[in-house]
C-alpha positions as MATLAB code, in Angstrom:
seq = 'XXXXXXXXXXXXXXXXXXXXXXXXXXXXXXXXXXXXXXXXXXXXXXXXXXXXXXXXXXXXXXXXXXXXXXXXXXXXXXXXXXXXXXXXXXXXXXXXXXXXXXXXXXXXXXXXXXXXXXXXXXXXXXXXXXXXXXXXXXXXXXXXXXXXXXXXXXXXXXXXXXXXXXXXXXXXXXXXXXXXXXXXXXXXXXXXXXXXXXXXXXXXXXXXXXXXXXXXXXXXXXXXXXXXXXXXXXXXXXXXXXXXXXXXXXXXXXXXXXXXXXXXXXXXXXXXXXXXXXXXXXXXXXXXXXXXXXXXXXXXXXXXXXXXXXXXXXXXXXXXXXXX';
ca = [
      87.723   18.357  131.488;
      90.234   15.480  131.496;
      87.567   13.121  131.792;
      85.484   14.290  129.132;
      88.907   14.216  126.874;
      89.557   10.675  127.587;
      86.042   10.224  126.315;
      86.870   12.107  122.952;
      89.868    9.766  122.675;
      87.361    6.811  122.761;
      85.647    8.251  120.553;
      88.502    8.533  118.348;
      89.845    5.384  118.517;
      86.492    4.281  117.494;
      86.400    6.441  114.580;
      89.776    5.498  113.282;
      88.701    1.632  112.867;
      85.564    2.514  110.109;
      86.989    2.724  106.778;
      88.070    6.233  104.758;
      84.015    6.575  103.963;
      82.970    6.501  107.091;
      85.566    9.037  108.552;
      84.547   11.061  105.702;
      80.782   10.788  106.907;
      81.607   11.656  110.471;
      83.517   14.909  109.059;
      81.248   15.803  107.163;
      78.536   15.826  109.647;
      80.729   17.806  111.960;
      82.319   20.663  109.763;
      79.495   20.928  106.770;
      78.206   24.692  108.035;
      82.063   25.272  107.985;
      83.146   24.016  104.736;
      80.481   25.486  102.837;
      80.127   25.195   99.474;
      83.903   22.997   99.588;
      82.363   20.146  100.889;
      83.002   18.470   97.882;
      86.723   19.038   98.141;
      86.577   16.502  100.979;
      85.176   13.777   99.178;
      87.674   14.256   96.247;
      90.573   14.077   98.761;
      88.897   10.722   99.824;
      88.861   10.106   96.616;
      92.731   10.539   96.343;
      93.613    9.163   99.430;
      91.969    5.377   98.496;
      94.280    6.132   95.143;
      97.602    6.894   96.799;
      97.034    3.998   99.305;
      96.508    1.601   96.549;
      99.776    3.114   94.746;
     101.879    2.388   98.226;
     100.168   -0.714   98.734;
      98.595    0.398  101.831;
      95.374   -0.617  103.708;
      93.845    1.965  105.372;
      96.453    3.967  106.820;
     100.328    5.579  105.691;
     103.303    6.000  107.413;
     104.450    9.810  108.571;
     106.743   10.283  104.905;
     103.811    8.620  103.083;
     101.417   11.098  104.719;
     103.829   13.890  104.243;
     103.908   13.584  100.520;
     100.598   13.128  100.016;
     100.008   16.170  102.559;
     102.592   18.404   99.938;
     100.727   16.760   96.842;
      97.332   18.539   97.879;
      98.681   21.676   98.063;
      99.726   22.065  101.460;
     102.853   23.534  101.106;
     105.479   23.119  103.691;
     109.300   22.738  104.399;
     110.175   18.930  104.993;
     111.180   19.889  109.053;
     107.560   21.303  109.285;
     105.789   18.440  107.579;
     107.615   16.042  110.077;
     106.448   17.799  113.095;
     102.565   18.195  112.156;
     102.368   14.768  111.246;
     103.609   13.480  114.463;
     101.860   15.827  116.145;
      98.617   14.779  114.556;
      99.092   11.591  115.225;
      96.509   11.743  118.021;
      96.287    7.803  118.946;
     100.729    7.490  118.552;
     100.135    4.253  116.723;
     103.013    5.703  113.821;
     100.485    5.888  111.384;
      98.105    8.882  109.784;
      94.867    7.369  108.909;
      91.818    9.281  106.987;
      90.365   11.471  109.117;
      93.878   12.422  111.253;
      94.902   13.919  107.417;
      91.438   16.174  107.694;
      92.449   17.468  110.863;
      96.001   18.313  109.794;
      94.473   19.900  106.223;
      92.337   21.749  107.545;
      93.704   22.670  110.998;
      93.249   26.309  110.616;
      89.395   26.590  109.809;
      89.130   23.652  112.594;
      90.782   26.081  114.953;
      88.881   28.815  113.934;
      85.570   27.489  114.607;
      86.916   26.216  118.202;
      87.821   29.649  119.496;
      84.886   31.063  117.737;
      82.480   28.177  119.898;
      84.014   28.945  122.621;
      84.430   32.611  122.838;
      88.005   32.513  123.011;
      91.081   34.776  121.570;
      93.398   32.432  119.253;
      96.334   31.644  120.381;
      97.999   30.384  117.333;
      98.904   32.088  114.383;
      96.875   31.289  111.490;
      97.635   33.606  109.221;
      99.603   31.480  106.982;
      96.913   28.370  107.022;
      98.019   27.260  110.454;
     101.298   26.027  109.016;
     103.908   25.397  111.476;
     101.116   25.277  114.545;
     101.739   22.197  117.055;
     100.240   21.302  120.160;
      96.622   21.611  118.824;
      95.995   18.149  119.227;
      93.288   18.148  121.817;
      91.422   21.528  120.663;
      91.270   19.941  117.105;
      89.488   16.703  118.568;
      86.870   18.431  120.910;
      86.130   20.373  117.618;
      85.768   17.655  115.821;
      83.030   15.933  118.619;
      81.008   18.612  118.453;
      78.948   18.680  116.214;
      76.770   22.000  115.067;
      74.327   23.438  117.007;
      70.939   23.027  114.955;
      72.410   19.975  112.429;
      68.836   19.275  110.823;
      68.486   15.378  111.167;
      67.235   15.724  106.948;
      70.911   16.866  106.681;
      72.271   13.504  108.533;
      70.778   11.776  106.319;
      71.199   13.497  103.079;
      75.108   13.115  104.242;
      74.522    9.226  105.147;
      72.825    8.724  102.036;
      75.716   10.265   99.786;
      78.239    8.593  101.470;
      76.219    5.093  101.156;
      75.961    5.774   97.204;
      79.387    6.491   97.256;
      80.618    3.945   99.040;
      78.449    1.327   97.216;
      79.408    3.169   93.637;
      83.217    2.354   94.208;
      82.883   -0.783   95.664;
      81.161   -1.726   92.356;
      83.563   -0.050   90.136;
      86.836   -1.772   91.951;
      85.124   -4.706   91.335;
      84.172   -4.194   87.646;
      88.013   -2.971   86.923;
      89.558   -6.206   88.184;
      87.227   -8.246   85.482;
      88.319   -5.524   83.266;
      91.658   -6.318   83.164;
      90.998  -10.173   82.709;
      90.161   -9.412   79.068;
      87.919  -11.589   77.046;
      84.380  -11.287   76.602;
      83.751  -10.771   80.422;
      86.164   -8.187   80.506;
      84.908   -6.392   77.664;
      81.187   -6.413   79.132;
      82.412   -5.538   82.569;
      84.483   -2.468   80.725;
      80.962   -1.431   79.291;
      78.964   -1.346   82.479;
      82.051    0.785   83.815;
      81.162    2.986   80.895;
      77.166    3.214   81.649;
      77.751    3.590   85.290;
      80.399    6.744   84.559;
      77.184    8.205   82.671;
      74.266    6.862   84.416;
      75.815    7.182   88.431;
      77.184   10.703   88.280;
      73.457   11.663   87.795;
      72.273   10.184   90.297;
      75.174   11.351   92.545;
      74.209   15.257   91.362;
      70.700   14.466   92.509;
      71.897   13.220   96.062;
      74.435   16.780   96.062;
      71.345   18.522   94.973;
      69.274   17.236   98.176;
      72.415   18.228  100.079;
      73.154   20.904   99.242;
      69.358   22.226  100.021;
      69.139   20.121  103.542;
      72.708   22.459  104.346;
      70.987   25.423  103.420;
      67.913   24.535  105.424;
      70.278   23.552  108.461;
      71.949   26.713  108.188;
      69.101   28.715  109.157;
      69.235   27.062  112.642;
      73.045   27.021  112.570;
      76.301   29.346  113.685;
      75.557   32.448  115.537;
      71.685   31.836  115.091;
      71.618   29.037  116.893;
      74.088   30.153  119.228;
      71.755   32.763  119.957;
      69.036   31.308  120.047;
      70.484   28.702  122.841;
      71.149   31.083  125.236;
      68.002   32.877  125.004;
      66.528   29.669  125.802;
      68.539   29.359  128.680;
      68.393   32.661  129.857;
      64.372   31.676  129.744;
      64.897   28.753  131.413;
      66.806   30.082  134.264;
      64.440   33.023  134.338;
      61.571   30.326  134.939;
      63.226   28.369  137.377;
      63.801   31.385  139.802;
      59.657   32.566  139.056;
      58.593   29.031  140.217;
      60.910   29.015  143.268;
      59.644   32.388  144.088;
      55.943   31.346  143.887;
      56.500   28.298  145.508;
      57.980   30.908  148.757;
      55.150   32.726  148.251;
      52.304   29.778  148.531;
      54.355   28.483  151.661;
      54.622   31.663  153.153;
      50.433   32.192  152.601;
      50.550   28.748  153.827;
      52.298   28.793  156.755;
      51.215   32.410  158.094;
      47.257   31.160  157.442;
      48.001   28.023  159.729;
      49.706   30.114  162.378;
      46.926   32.554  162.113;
      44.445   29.887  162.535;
      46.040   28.165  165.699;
      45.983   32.216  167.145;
      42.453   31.835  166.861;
      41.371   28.823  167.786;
      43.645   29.031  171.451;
      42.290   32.868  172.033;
      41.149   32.535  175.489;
      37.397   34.223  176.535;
      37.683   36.724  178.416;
      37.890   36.432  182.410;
      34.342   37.197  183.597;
      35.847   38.586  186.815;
      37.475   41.650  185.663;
      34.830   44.701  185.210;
      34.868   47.387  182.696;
      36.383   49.583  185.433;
      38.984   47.768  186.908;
      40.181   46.715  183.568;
      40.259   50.543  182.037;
      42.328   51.289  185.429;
      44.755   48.519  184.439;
      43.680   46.297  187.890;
      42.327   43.154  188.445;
      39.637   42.950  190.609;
      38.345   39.476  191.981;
      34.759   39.007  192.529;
      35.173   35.157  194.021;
      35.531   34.322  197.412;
      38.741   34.239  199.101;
      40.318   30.612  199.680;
      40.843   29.913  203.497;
      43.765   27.054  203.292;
      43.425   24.354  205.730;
      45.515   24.965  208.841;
      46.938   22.110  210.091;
      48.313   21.110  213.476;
      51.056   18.489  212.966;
      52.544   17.479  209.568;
      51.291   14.474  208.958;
      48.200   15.313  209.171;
      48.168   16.378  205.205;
      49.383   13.249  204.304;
      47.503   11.204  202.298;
      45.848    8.158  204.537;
      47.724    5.122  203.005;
      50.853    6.860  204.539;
      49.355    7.210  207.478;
      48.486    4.056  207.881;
      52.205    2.787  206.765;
      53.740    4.968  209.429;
      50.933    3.876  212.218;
      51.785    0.163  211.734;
      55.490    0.765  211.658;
      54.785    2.555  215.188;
      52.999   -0.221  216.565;
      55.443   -2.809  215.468;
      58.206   -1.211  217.375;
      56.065   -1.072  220.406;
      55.578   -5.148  220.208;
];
């Protein structure tokens, strides 16, 4: 487990480098069946958060009292003690500051949680009756949450959610760029202050066609989402496991036929004939009668005389050498 949390962290601090779109993307992707129909409260708080950073001259990232204020501005209401402590405490990479998607996590910590101990079959251990406010120490259930993604996420979704955030991205880019020739005045300034105008009109329709495909790909993906796909998964392994345990028990079973069949075999092929020497009689009595003649041994008269004749011959020349 601590391995495969140092590998979330990775994650993480990967995560925390793209810009506020892309955290938003990744979030997205992660907690759409969760959000619901909200999901568009996310991208308005993106929305706001690219505003207030602007207004504190700020890059990508605030400080603890910046995120704070911005945290009580959204309706997140909490004592200035309590504010303190969630912020540091959800600052997972300690680097001081509260980037994009660390805000998410702290906003909505208490649906976050909820869908952790529901994924995992757990009982909550944190109050969360008053919108998790007040809850520390959450830190690493919040980012396992957040790196796993739904069960079932229908790739059409992935992009649908790729897709909006592209057009967004590319939308705001345009405008921020149109506003600064805005405010140089003059004929460019007016022209760029009417294409602002057209793309207000013309943009937001295209931007309720992309929610529109969306919204239907979520629909679609929550058919094979939540509980349903939960359930489905384990049938699957329960089917899996069930197979597994079938094709070790055939694969006993050929052996066995296999190995019994050999053995069988071998019986048959070494089965001796039958001794021609034992009668019908003698063998229903249980005795062995022998038919052949009797072998007379040899009876010999000194010991060396059943040795073989190269010995003989060894032990005669040794003899007559001693004589000489």
């Amino acid at each position: 487990m601590a391995k495969e949390m140092e590998q979330y962290y990775e994650k993480f601090n990967k995560l925390v480098d793209k810009d506020t779109d892309g955290q938003l993307e990744f979030f997205l992707k992660s907690f759409i069946f969760e959000l619901g129909d909200q999901w568009k409260e996310v991208c308005t708080l993106s929305k706001k958060f690219k505003k207030y950073l602007k207004d504190q001259t700020e890059k990508k990232d605030l400080n603890h009292v910046q995120a704070s204020d911005f945290l009580q501005q959204n309706g997140k209401t909490r004592t200035g003690l309590e504010r303190k402590k969630e912020c540091k405490d959800i600052d997972l990479n300690s680097d001081g500051r509260i980037c994009f998607i660390e805000y998410l996590l702290l906003h909505y910590k208490a649906m976050i949680l909820k869908s952790y101990y529901k994924r995992t079959e757990q009982k909550c251990e944190e109050d969360l009756s008053n919108d998790g406010v007040g809850v520390l120490g959450v830190g690493e259930k919040l980012l396992e949450e957040l790196f796993t993604l739904p069960i079932g996420l229908d790739p059409k979704l992935i992009a649908a959610i790729e897709e909006f955030t592209a057009k967004k991205r590319a939308r705001e880019k345009k405008m921020a760029s149109l506003e600064k020739k805005a405010e140089k005045g003059g004929v460019l300034g007016k022209a760029a202050r009417n294409e602002i105008e057209q793309m207000m009109s013309q943009d937001l329709t295209a931007m309720n066609r992309i929610e529109l495909t969306l919204n239907a790909a979520k629909k679609k993906g929550a058919k094979q989402s939540g509980a349903a796909a939960l359930e489905k998964k384990r049938k699957e392994e329960e089917e899996a496991k069930k197979a597994k345990r079938n094709a070790g028990r055939s694969k006993m079973a050929a052996m066995a036929a296999m190995w019994g069949g050999s053995k069988k075999a071998m019986l048959n092929k070494t089965k001796t004939k039958e001794t021609p020497n034992i009668d019908s009689r003698t063998k229903a009595l249980g005795q062995i009668k022998s038919k052949g003649p009797r072998q007379n041994l040899k009876k010999v008269q000194k010991p060396r005389d059943g040795l073989a004749p190269w010995v003989k011959k060894a032990a005669k020349q040794k003899e007559d050498n001693k004589k000489e």
